[in-house]
C-alpha positions in Angstrom: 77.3 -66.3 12.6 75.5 -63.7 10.3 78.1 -61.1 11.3 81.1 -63.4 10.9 79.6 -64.1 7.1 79.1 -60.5 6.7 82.7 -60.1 7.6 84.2 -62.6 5.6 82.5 -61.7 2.5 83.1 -57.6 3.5 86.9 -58.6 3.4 86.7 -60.6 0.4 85.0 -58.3 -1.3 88.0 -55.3 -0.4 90.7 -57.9 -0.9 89.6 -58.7 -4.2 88.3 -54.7 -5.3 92.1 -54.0 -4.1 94.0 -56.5 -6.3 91.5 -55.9 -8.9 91.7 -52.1 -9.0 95.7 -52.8 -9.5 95.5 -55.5 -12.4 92.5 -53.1 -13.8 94.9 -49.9 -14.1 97.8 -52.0 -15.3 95.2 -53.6 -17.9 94.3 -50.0 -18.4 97.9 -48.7 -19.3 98.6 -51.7 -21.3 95.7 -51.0 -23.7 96.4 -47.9 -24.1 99.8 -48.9 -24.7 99.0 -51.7 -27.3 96.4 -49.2 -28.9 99.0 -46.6 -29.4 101.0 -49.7 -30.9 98.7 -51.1 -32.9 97.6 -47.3 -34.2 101.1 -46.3 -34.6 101.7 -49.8 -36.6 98.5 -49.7 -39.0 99.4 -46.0 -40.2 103.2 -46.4 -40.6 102.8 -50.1 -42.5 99.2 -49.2 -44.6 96.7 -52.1 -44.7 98.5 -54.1 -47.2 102.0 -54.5 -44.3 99.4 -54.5 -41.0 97.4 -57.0 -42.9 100.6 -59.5 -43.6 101.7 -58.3 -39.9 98.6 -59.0 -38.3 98.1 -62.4 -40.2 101.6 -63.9 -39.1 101.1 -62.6 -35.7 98.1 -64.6 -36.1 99.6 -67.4 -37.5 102.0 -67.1 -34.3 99.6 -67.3 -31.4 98.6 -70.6 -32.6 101.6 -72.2 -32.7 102.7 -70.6 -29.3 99.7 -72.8 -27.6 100.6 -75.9 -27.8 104.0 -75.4 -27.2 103.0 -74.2 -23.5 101.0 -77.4 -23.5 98.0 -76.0 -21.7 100.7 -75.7 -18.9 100.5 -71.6 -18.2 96.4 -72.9 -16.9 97.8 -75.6 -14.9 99.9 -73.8 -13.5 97.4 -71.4 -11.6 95.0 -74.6 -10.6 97.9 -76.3 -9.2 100.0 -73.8 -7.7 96.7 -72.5 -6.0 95.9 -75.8 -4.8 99.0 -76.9 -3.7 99.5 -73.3 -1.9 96.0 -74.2 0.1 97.9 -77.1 1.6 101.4 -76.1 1.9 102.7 -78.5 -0.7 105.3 -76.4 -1.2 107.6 -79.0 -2.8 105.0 -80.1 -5.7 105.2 -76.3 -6.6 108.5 -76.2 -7.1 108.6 -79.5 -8.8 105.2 -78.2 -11.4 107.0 -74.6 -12.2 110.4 -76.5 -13.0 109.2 -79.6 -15.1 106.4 -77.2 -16.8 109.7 -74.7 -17.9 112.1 -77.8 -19.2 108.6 -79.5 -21.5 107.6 -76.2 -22.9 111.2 -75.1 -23.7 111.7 -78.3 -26.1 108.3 -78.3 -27.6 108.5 -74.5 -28.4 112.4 -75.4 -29.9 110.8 -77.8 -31.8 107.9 -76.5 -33.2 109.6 -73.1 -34.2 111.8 -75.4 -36.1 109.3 -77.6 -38.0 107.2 -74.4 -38.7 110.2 -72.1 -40.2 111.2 -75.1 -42.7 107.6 -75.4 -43.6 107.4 -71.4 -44.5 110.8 -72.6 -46.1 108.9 -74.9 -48.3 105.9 -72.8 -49.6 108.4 -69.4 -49.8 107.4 -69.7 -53.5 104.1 -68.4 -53.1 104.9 -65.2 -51.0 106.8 -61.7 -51.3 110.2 -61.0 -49.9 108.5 -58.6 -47.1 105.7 -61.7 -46.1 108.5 -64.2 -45.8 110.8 -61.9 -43.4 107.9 -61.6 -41.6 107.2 -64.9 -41.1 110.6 -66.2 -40.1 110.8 -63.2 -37.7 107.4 -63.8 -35.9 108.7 -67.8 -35.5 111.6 -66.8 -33.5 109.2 -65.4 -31.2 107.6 -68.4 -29.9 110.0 -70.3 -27.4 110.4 -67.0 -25.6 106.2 -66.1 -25.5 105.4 -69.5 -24.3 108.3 -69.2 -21.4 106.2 -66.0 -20.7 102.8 -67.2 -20.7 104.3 -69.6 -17.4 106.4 -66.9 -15.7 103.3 -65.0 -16.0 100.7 -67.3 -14.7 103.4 -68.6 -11.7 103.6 -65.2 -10.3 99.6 -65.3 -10.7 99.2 -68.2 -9.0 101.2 -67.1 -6.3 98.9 -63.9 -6.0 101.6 -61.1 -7.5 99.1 -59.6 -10.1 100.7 -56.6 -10.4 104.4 -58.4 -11.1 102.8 -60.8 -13.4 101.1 -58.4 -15.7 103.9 -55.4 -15.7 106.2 -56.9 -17.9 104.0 -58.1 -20.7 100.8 -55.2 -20.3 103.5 -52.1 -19.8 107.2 -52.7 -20.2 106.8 -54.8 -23.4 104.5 -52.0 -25.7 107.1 -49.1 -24.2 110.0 -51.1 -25.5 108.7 -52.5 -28.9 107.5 -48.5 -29.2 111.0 -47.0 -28.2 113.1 -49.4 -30.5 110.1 -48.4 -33.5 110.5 -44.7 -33.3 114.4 -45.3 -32.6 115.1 -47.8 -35.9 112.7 -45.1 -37.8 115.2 -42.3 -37.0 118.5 -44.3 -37.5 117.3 -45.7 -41.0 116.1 -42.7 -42.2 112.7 -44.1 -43.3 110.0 -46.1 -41.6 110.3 -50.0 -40.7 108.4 -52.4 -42.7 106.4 -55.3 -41.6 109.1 -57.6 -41.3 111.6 -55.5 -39.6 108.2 -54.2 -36.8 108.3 -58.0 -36.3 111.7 -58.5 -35.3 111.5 -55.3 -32.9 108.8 -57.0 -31.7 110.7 -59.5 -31.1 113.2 -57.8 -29.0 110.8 -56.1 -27.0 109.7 -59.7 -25.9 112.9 -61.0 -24.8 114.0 -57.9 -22.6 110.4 -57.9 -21.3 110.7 -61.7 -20.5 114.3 -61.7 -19.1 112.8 -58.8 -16.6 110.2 -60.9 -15.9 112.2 -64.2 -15.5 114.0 -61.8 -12.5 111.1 -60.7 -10.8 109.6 -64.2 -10.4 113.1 -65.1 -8.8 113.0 -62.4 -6.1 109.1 -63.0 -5.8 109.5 -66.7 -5.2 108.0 -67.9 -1.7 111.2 -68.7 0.8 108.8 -71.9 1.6 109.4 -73.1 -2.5 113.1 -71.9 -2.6 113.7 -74.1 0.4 111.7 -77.0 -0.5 112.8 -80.4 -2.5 111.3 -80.9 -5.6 109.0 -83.7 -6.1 107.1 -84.6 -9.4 103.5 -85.8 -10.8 104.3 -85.1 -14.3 101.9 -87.8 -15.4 98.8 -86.2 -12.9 100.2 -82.5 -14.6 100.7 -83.9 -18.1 97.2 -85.4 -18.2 95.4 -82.0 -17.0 97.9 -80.0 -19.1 97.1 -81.7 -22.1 93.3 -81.5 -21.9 93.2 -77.7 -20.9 95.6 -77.5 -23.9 92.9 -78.3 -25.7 90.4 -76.2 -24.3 92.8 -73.4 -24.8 93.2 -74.2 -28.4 89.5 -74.5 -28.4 89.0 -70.7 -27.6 92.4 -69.9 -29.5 90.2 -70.9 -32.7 86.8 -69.4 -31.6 88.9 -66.3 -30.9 91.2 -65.9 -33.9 89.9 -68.6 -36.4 87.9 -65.6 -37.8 91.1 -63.7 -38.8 92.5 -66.5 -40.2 89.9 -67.8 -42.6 89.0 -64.0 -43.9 92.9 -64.0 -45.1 92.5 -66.8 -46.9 89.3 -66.2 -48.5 89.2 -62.6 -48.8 92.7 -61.6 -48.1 95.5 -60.2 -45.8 94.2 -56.6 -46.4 90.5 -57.4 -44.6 92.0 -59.5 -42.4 94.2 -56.9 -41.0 91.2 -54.4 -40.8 88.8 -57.3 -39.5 92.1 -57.8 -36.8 91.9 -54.0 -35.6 88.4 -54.5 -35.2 88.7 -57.3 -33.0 91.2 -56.1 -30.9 89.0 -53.1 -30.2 86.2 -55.2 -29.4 87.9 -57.0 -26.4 88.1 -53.5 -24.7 84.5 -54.1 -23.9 85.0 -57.4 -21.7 88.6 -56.4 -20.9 87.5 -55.2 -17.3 86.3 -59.6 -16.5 89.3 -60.6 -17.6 91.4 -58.1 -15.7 89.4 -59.2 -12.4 90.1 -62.7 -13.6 93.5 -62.7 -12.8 93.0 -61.7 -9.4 89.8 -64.3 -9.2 91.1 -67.4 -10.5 93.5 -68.3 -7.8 90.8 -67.7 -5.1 88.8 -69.7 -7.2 90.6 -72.7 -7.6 91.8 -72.0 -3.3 88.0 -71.8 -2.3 86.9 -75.1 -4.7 90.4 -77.1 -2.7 89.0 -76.0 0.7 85.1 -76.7 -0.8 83.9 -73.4 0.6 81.4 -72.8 -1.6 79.9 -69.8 0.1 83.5 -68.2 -1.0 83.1 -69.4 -4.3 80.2 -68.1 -5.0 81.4 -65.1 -3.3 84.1 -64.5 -5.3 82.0 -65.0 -8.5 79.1 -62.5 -7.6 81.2 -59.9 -6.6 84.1 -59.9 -9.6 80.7 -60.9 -12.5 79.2 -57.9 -11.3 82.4 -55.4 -11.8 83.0 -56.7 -15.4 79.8 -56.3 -17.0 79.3 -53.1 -15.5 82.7 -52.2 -16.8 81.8 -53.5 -20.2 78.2 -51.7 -20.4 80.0 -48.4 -20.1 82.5 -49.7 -22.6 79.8 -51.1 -25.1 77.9 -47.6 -25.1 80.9 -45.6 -26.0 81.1 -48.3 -28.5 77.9 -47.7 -30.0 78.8 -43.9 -30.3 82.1 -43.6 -31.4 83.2 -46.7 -33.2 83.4 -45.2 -36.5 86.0 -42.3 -35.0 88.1 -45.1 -33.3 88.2 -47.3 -36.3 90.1 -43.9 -38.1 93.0 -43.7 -35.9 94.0 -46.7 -37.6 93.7 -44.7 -40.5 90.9 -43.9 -43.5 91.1 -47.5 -44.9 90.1 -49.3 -41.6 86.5 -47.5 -41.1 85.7 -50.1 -43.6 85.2 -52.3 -40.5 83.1 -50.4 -38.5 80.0 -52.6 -38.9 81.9 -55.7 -38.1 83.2 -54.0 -34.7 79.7 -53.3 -33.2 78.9 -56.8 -34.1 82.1 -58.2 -32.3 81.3 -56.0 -29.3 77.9 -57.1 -29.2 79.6 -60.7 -28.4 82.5 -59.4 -26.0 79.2 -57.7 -24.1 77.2 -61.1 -24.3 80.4 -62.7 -22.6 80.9 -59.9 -20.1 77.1 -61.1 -18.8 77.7 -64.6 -18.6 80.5 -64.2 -16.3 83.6 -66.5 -15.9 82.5 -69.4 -16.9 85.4 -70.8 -18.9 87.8 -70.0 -15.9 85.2 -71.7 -13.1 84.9 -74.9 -15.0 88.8 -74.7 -15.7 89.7 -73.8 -11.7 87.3 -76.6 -10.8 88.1 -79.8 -12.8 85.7 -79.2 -15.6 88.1 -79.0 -18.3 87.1 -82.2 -20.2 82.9 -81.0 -20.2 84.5 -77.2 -20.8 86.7 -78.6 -23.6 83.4 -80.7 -25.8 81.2 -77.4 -25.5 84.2 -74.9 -27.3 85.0 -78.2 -29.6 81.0 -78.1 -30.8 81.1 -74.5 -31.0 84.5 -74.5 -33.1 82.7 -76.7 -35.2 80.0 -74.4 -35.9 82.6 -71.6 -36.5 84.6 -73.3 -39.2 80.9 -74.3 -40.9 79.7 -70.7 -40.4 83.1 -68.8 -41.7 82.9 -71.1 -44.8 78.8 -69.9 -45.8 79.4 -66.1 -44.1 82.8 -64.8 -45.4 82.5 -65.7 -49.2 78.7 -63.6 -49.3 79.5 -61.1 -46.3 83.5 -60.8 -45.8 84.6 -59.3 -42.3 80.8 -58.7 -41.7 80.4 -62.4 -42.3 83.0 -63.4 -39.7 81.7 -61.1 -36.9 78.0 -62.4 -37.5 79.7 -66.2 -37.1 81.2 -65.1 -34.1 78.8 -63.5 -32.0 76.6 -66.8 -33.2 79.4 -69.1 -31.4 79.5 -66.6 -28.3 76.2 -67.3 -28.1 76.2 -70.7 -28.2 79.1 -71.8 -25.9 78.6 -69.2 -23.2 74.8 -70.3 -22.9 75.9 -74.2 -23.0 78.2 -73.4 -20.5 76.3 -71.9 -18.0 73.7 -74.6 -17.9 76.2 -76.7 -17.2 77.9 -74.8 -14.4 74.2 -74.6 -12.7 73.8 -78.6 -13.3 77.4 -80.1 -12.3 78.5 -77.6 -9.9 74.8 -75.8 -8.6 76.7 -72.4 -8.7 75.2 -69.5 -10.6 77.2 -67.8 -12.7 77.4 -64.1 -14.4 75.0 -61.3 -14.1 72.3 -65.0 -13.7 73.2 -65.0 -10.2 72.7 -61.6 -9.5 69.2 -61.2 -11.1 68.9 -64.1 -8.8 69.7 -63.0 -6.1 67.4 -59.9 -6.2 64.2 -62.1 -7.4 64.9 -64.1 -3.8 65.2 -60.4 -1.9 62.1 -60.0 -3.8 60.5 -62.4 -2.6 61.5 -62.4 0.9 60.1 -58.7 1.1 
């Protein structure tokens, strides 16, 4: 029995190393990628153009969230589940229905959004407004993404389901950049990086849209559709919320420094953070190979995979993110430059912000594990509280510290909703979670000896 454990969990252990060693180098190219992007961006646009940039960019990943509905999360609990028991005809039935809702709420919202910008023009520059009404033709065709990506996750292509977004996307939007800079003799502007942007998204989609054709199991392409829209719509809409939840603990920062202190900050505050999620990048690259086995191993209640599968891809993150953090605390000030002179201003703010991405790398997966397992509702009170907090915290830090205010408020909320949530996860579900279960672990083997 001992060796037949020792089995399981030694081929657990290569099958997930193995999928995560492929989503971890295509995770790796695509930073790069997006660095070199975002670098290549902040020096040809100056603060002042990345800062309007980065805001409507901003401005655009929360309207792109509830136009997927919470649907791209449902979609890998589902599928997963429904894969567990051969229920092939329900996963046809989800991926279909969850295309046709997200299509018409996406239509609808970019609508209602660009007359809106429409209506308060008055009160921005020409280059702001293109900018705007660029970035808004860009959400029906990011949500459609966020679900092609998360089907082919779901249905354990990793690789696929991060290639075009992670790798063929930057390429493109970096190609067409360096190609409209030669053919208009000077360089592109905010507004016109947007729209490029924009292209890049819909050749990268349309490639993606293919491979998740050809990658289709013959069981679902065989198999009659049959729909729960009310069970799907019910579970979509509350892990909508708990992805709007972390949408606001993880952006709302950017936001509220651009209206209090201005797009310029913001933009630097925005380099900052997307450096920062380099250190807990290596979790969430094992997380898309995780959260399907996850949400398989809670269907079957195996809990000795669960845990498993949690010990063994918590472990690889926050070591990942330890080396990441110390390179951090060395060099942040040199990174910062590559954006140019202007953003070292934020180099204060970054440490803090990677203090908080390194306090999330050691508390594991716990948003995912409560997501995979049902425990989106208790998931989605915690990240409400701590949203709270965030607004309440932005509104006293920003005005007396500016983008040092905003880290500060967010490594506060890290805090506070990672802590929350893993006494919960050791009370509901008796699992332990993050680099907990580990240190754990070794006080038992302690013990024993």
């Amino acid at each position: 029995m001992n060796t037949t454990a020792k089995l399981t969990q030694r081929s657990l252990s290569r099958i997930l190393m193995k999928s995560s060693s492929l989503s971890f180098a295509v995770n790796i190219g695509g930073i790069g990628l997006a660095l070199l992007m975002q670098i290549l961006l902040a020096r040809q646009l100056g603060a002042v153009s990345y800062g309007y940039y980065s805001f409507v960019t901003t401005v655009v990943t929360f309207l792109v969230f509830p136009a997927k509905l919470g649907f791209d999360t449902a979609i890998v609990r589902f599928v997963s589940s429904y894969r567990a028991h051969e229920r092939w005809n329900e996963v046809k039935g989800l991926l279909q229905r969850a295309n046709q809702i997200t299509l018409a709420l996406s239509l609808a919202i970019t609508a209602v959004s660009m007359i809106v910008v429409l209506l308060i023009s008055d009160s921005m520059n020409r280059e702001l407004l293109f900018t705007y009404m660029a970035g808004l033709l860009g959400i029906p065709v990011m949500a459609l993404a966020l679900l092609r990506q998360s089907s082919l996750q779901a249905l354990k292509q990793m690789l696929h389901a991060q290639l075009p977004e992670k790798i063929i996307r930057p390429v493109l939007f970096l190609a067409l950049l360096l190609g409209y800079n030669r053919i208009a003799g000077s360089p592109a502007g905010a507004g016109e990086a947007m729209l490029i942007f924009l292209a890049a998204i819909a050749v990268s989609y349309v490639i993606g849209a293919v491979v998740l054709k050809r990658k289709m199991p013959p069981q679902v392409q065989a198999a009659e559709k049959a729909y729960n829209t009310r069970e799907w719509m019910n579970v979509s809409l509350s892990l909508m919320f708990v992805s709007g939840m972390y949408l606001v603990l993880g952006q709302l920062n950017i936001l509220m420094l651009g209206w209090m202190d201005g797009t310029t900050e913001a933009g630097i505050y925005s380099a900052a953070v997307r450096i920062a999620t380099l250190v807990s990048f290596g979790l969430t690259a094992i997380n898309m190979t995780a959260a399907p086995f996850i949400s398989e191993s809670y269907a079957r209640k195996d809990d000795r995979q669960l845990q498993q599968v949690l010990s063994i891809s918590n472990l690889a993150g926050f070591l990942f993110a330890g080396v990441i953090y110390a390179a951090f605390l060395l060099l942040n000030d040199p990174i910062l430059g590559l954006f140019g002179e202007e953003f070292k201003e934020g180099s204060l703010a970054l440490l803090i912000l990677s203090t908080s991405q390194l306090v999330s790398a050691f508390s594991g997966q716990t948003g995912t594990l409560m997501t995979m397992t049902g425990q989106q509702q208790m998931l989605g009170k915690i990240l409400l509280i701590s949203a709270i907090l965030n607004v309440l915290l932005n509104l006293v830090m920003i005005p007396a510290y500016g983008m040092v205010g905003a880290a500060v408020t967010n490594l506060i909320c890290t805090i506070v909703w990672k802590t929350a949530m893993v006494v919960v996860i050791r009370k509901k579900l008796k699992i332990s979670i993050g680099m907990f279960a580990w240190l754990s672990a070794r006080r038992k083997r302690g013990d024993r000896t």
